[in-house]
C-alpha positions as CSV (number, residue, x, y, z in Angstrom):
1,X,0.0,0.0,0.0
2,X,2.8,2.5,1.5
3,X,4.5,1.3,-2.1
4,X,1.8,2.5,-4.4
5,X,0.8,6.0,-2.7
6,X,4.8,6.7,-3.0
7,X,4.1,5.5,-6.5
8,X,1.5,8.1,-7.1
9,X,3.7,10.9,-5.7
10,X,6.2,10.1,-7.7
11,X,3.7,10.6,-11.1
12,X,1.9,13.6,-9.6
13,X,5.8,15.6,-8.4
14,X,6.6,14.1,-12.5
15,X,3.4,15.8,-13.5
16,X,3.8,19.1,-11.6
17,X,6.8,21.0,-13.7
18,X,4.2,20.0,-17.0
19,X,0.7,21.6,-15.4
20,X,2.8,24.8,-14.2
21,X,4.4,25.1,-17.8
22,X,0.3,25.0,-19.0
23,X,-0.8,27.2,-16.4
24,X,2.1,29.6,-17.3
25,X,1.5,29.3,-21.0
26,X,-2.3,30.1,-20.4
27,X,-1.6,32.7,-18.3
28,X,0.9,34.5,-20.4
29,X,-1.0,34.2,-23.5
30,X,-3.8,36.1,-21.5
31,X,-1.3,38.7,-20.4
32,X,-0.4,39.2,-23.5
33,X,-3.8,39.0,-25.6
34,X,-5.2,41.6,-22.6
35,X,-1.8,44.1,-23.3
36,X,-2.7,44.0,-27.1
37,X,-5.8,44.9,-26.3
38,X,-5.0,47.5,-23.4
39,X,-2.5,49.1,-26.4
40,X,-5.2,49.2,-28.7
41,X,-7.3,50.9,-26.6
42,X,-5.5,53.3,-25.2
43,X,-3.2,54.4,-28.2
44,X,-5.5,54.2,-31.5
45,X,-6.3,57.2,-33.1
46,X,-10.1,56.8,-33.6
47,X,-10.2,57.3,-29.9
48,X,-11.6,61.2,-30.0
49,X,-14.6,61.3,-30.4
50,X,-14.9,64.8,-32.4
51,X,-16.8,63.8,-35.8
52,X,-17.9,60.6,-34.7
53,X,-20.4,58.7,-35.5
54,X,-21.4,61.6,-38.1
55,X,-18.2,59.9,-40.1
56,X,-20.0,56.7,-41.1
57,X,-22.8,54.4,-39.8
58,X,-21.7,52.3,-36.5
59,X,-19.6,49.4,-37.4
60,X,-20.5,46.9,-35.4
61,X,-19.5,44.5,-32.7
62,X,-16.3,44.5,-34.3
63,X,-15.2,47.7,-32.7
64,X,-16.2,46.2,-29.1
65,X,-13.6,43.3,-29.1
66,X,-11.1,44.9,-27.1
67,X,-13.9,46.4,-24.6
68,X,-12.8,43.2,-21.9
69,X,-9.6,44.4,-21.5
70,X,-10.8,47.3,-19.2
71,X,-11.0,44.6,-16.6
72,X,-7.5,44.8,-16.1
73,X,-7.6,48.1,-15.1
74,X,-10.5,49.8,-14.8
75,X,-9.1,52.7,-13.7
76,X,-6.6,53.9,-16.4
77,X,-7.7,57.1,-18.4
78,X,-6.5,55.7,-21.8
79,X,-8.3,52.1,-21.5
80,X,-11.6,53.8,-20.2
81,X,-11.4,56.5,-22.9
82,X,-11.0,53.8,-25.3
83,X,-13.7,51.7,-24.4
84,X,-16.4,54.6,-25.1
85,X,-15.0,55.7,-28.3
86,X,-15.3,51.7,-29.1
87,X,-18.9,51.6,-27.9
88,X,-19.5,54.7,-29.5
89,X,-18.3,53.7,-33.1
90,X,-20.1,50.4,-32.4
91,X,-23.2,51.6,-31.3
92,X,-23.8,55.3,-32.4
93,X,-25.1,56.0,-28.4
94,X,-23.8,59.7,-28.5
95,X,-26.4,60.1,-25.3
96,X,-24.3,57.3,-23.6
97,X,-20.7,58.1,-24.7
98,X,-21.8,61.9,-23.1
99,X,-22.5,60.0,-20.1
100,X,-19.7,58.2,-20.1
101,X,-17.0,61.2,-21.0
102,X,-18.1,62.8,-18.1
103,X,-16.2,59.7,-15.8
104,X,-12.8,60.8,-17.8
105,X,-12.1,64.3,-15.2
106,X,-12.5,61.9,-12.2
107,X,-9.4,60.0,-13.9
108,X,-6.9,62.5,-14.6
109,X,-5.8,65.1,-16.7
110,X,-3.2,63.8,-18.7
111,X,-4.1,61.9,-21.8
112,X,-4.5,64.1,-24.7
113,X,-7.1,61.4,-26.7
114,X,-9.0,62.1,-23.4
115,X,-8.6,65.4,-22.9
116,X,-10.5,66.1,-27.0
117,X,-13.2,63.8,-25.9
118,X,-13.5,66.0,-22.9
119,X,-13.4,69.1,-25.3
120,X,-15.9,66.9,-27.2
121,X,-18.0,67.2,-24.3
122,X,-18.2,70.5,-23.4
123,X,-19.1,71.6,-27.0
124,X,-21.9,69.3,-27.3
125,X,-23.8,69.9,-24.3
126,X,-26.2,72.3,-24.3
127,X,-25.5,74.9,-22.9
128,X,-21.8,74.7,-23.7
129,X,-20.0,73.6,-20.3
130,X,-17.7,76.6,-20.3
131,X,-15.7,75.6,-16.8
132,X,-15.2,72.1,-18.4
133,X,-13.8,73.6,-22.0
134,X,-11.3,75.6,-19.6
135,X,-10.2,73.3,-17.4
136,X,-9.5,70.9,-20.5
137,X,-7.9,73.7,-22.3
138,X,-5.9,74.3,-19.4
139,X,-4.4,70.7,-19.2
140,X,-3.7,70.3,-22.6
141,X,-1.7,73.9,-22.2
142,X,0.4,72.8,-19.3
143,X,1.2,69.4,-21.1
144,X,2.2,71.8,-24.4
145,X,0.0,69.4,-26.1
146,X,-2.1,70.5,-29.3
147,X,-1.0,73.7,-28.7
148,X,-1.9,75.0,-32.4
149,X,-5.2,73.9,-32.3
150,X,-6.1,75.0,-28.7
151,X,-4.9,78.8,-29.2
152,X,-7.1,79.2,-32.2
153,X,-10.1,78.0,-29.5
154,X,-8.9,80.5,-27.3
155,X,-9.0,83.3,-29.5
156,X,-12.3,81.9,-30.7
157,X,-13.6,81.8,-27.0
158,X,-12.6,85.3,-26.4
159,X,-15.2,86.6,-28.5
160,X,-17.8,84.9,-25.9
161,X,-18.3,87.6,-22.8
162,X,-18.8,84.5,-20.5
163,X,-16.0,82.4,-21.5
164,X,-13.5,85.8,-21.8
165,X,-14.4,85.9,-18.2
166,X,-13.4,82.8,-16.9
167,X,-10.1,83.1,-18.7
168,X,-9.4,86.1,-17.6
169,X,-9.5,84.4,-14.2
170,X,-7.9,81.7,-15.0
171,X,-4.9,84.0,-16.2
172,X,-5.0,86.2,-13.2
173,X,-3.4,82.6,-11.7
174,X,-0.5,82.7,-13.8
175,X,-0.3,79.6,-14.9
176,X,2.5,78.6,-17.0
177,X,1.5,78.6,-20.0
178,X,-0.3,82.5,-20.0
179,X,3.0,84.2,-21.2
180,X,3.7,81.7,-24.8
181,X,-0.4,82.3,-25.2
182,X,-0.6,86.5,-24.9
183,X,2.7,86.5,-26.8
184,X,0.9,84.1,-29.1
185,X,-0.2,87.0,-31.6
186,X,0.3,86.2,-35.0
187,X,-2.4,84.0,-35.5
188,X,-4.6,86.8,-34.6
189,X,-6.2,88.2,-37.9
190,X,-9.9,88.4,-37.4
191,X,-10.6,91.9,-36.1
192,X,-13.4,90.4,-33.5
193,X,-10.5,88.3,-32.0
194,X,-8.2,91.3,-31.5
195,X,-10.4,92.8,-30.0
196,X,-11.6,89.8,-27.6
197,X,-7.7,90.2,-27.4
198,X,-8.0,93.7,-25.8
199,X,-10.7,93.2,-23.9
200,X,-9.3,90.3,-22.0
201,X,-6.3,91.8,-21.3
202,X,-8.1,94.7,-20.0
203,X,-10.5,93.2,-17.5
204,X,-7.2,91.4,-16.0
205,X,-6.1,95.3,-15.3
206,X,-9.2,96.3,-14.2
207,X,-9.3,93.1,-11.4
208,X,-5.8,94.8,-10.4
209,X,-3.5,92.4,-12.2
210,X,-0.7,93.2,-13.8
211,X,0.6,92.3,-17.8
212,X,4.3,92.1,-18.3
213,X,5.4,94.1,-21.4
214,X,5.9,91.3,-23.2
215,X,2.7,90.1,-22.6
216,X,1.2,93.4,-24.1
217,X,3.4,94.5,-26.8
218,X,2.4,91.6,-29.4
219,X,-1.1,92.7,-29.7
220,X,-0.4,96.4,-30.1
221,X,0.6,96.3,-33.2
222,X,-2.8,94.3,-34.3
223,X,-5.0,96.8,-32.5
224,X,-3.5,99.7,-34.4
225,X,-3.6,97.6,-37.7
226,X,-7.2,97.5,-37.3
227,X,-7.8,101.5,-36.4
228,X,-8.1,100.2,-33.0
229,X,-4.7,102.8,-31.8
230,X,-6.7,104.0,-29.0
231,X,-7.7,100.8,-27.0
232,X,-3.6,100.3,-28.2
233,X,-2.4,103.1,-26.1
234,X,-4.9,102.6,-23.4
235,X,-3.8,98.9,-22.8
236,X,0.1,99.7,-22.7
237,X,-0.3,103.5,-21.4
238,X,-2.0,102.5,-17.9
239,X,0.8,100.2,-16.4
240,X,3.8,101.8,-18.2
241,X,6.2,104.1,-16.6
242,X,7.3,107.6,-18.0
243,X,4.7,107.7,-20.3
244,X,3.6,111.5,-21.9
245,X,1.6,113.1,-24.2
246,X,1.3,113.5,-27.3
247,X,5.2,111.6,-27.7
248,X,6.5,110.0,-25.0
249,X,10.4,109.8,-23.7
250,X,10.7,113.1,-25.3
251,X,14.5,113.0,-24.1
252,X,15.6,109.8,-25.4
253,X,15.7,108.6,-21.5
254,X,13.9,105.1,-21.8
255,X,15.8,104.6,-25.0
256,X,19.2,105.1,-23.3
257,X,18.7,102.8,-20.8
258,X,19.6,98.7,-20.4
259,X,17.1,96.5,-22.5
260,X,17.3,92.7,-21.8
261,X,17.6,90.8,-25.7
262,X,14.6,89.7,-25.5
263,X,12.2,92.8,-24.5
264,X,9.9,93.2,-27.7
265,X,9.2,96.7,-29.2
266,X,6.0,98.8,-28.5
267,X,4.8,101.5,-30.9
268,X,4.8,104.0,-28.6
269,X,8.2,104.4,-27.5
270,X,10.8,104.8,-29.7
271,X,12.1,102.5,-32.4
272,X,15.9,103.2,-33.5
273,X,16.5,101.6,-37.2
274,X,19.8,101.3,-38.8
275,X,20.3,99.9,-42.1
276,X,23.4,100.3,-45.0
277,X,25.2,103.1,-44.9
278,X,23.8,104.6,-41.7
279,X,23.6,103.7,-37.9
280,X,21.0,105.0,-35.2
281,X,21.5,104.5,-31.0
282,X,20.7,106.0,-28.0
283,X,22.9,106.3,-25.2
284,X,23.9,108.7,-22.2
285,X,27.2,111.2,-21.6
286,X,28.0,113.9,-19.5
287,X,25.2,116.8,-20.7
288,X,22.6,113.6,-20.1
289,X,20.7,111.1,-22.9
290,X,20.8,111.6,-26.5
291,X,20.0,109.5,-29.5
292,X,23.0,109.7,-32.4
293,X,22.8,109.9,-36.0
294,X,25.8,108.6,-37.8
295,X,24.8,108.4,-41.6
296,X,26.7,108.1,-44.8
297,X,24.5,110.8,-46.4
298,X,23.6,108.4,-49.4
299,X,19.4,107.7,-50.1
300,X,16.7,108.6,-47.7
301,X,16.6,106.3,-45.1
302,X,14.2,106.0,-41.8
303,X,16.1,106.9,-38.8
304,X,13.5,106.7,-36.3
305,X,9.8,106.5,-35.4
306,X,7.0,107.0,-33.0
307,X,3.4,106.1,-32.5
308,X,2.2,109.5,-30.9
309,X,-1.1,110.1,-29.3
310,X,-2.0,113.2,-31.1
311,X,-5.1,114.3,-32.8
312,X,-5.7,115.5,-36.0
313,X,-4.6,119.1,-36.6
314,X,-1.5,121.2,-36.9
315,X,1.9,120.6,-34.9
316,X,5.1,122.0,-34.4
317,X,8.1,120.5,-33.1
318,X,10.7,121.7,-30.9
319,X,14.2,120.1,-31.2
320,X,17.4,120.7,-29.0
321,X,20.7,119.2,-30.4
322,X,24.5,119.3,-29.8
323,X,25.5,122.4,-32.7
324,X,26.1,122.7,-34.9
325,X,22.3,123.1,-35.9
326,X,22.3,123.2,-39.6
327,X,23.8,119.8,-39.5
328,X,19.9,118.8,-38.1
329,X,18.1,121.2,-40.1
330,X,19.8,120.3,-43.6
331,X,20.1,116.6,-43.1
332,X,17.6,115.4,-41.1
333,X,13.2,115.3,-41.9
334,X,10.4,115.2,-39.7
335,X,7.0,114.5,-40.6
336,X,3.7,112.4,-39.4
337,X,2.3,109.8,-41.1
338,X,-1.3,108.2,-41.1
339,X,-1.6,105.2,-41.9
340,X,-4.0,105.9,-44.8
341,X,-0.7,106.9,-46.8
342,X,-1.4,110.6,-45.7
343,X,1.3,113.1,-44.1
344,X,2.5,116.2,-42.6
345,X,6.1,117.3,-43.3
346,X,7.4,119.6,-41.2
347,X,9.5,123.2,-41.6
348,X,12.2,125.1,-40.2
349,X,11.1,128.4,-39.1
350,X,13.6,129.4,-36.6
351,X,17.0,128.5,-34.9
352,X,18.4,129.9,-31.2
353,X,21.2,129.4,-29.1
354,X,21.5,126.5,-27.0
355,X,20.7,124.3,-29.7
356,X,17.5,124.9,-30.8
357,X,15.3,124.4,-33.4
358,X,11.6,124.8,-34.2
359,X,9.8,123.3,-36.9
360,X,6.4,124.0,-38.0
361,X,4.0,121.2,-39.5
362,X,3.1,122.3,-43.6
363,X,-1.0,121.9,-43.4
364,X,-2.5,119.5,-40.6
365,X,-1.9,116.0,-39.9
366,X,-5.5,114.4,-40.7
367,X,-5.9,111.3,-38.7
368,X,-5.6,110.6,-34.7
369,X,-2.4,109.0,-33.3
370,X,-0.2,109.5,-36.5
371,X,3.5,108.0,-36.3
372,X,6.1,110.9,-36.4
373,X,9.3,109.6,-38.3
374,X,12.6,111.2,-38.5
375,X,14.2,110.3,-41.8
376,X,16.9,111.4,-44.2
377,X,16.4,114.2,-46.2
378,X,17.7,114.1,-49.9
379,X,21.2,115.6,-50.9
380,X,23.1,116.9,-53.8
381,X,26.3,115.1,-52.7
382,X,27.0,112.3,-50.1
383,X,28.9,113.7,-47.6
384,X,28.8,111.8,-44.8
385,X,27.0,113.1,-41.4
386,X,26.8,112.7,-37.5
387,X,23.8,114.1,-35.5
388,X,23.4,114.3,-31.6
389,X,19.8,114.8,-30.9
390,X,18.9,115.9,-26.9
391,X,15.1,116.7,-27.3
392,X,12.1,116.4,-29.4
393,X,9.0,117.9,-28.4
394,X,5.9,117.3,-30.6
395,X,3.2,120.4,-29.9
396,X,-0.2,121.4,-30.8
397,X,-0.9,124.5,-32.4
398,X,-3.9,126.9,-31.9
């Protein structure tokens, strides 16, 4: 007996390595059917549900036969997210996958098929699930996912009072990604989005926030490209320093001083060009700040320009350089320009000691905050020549 129960041990210890190897086999191809399946729910493309099922009819209980593998983890964004856009395609439910899209916030934030389902979501319900669209749009920004498809939303969603307001919140956070957006200006075209533009950036000012100049100076240029120069100058004039009327830094102050590389120009200061044959800065000596002239004397080149703030009339200027002062009055222009094409040129009338000159606008300037440039004026030989400008004073005549 004690013979034949040793027997049977024998056979069954024999027996054992054979029914693990099975059960391991079994057990691995399940691992790996359920990973193929996981992958191919949570990484296919026809995961986001935008256009669906309007692309075609439901395709049947094909698209379901990766649906089991969300039992081995029921929890993971991706595998959830893919089982509704599978039941979706399968079914055509839209009522259900809405249902169903809602469980993805509970689950994260960092899957991008997830996050446009989400999107998906807040654009189909009725009404339109504004905190939803902004928190989604808010992930995707601070993963830098999508990003040139979610800041044409955003400039579509500041056209919406309701929605401008609840970015402007969400701005007034800082959150990383708000300086790349408002510096994000190039896209903007459509003259209802610049101005959803300027009107968000305003209401931030008006809670008491502040905008960096970077953050401002990339829509300026938009504002005044759409006759919008006013709004322009109201959104950079309230929160920067030293500014004056009708031209600002009148002494070449703000000019002289440090600039980081990557500050970006505004209109309304001024912009110091140099070019072939001729060389403009701004700088600072013993009698104070100054912008120099060094120029070859050849064509008629821009020196020098400045969005002003005046209105349309007649001007004079008053100019203070080092002497001597015919070097100014015979080489150097002044005149405003609209930007219809239209423009005043400006005179010498009279010269005095100390440097002075006054200059006296030929007619009246026609349109509101016209650009004054300083420019080359033309010569009969090319002598070369070297200006020191102190002062430029832009005035409005009776």
């Amino acid at each position: 007996m004690t013979g034949a129960v040793n027997r049977s041990l024998v056979k069954q210890r024999a027996l054992f390595p054979l029914i693990l190897a099975v059960s391991l086999l079994a057990a691995l191809i399940y691992f790996v059917d359920f990973s193929r399946r996981t992958v191919s729910l949570s990484g296919n493309t026809d995961n986001n549900l935008i256009g669906m099922p309007r692309s075609g009819p439901p395709v049947g209980r094909a698209a379901l036969a990766n649906v089991p593998a969300l039992a081995a983890n029921p929890l993971d964004q991706k595998i959830v997210n893919g089982v509704i856009a599978a039941r979706l395609r399968a079914t055509g439910d839209i009522g259900r996958a809405r249902r169903e899209v809602a469980l993805l916030r509970q689950l994260g934030w960092r899957n991008t098929n997830a996050l446009q389902n989400l999107l998906w979501l807040a654009g189909t319900t009725s009404p339109t699930d504004l905190p939803l669209m902004m928190d989604t749009l808010d992930a995707l920004l601070r993963r830098e996912q999508l990003l040139g498809q979610v800041y044409p939303v955003l400039n579509l969603m500041t056209t919406d009072p309701a929605f401008r307001a609840i970015l402007a919140r969400r701005l007034a956070r800082h959150p990383p990604w708000r300086l790349y957006y408002l510096m994000s200006a190039s896209d903007l075209s459509r003259p209802d989005q610049i101005e959803g533009r300027y009107l968000l950036m305003r209401a931030i000012q008006r809670s008491g926030g502040r905008l960096a100049r970077n953050e401002i100076a990339p829509v300026l240029p938009k504002l005044i490209g759409i006759g919008r120069p006013e709004q322009a100058f109201a959104l950079w004039g309230t929160q920067a320093a030293g500014v004056s009327m009708p031209l600002t830094d009148t002494n070449f102050a703000f000019a002289a001083g440090p600039v980081s590389a990557d500050t970006l120009p505004v209109p309304f200061e001024w912009q110091l060009k140099s070019g072939s044959g001729y060389v403009v800065d701004a700088g600072r000596d013993d009698h104070g700040s100054f912008m120099s002239i060094d120029w070859s004397g050849r064509g008629t080149p821009s020196f020098a320009s400045q969005r002003t703030t005046a209105r349309a009339g007649r001007y004079r200027l008053v100019v203070t350089a080092d002497p001597p002062m015919s070097t100014v009055a015979n080489r150097i222009g002044f005149r405003l320009l609209c930007t219809d094409g239209s423009k005043a040129e400006f005179n010498l009338v009279s010269t005095g000691s100390g440097g002075k000159a006054q200059l006296v606008g030929i007619g009246r300037v026609a349109c509101n905050f016209p650009e004054l440039e300083l420019y080359g004026l033309i010569q009969t030989g090319t002598s070369a020549a070297s200006v020191m400008l102190r002062t430029v004073l832009l005035e409005r005549m009776n």
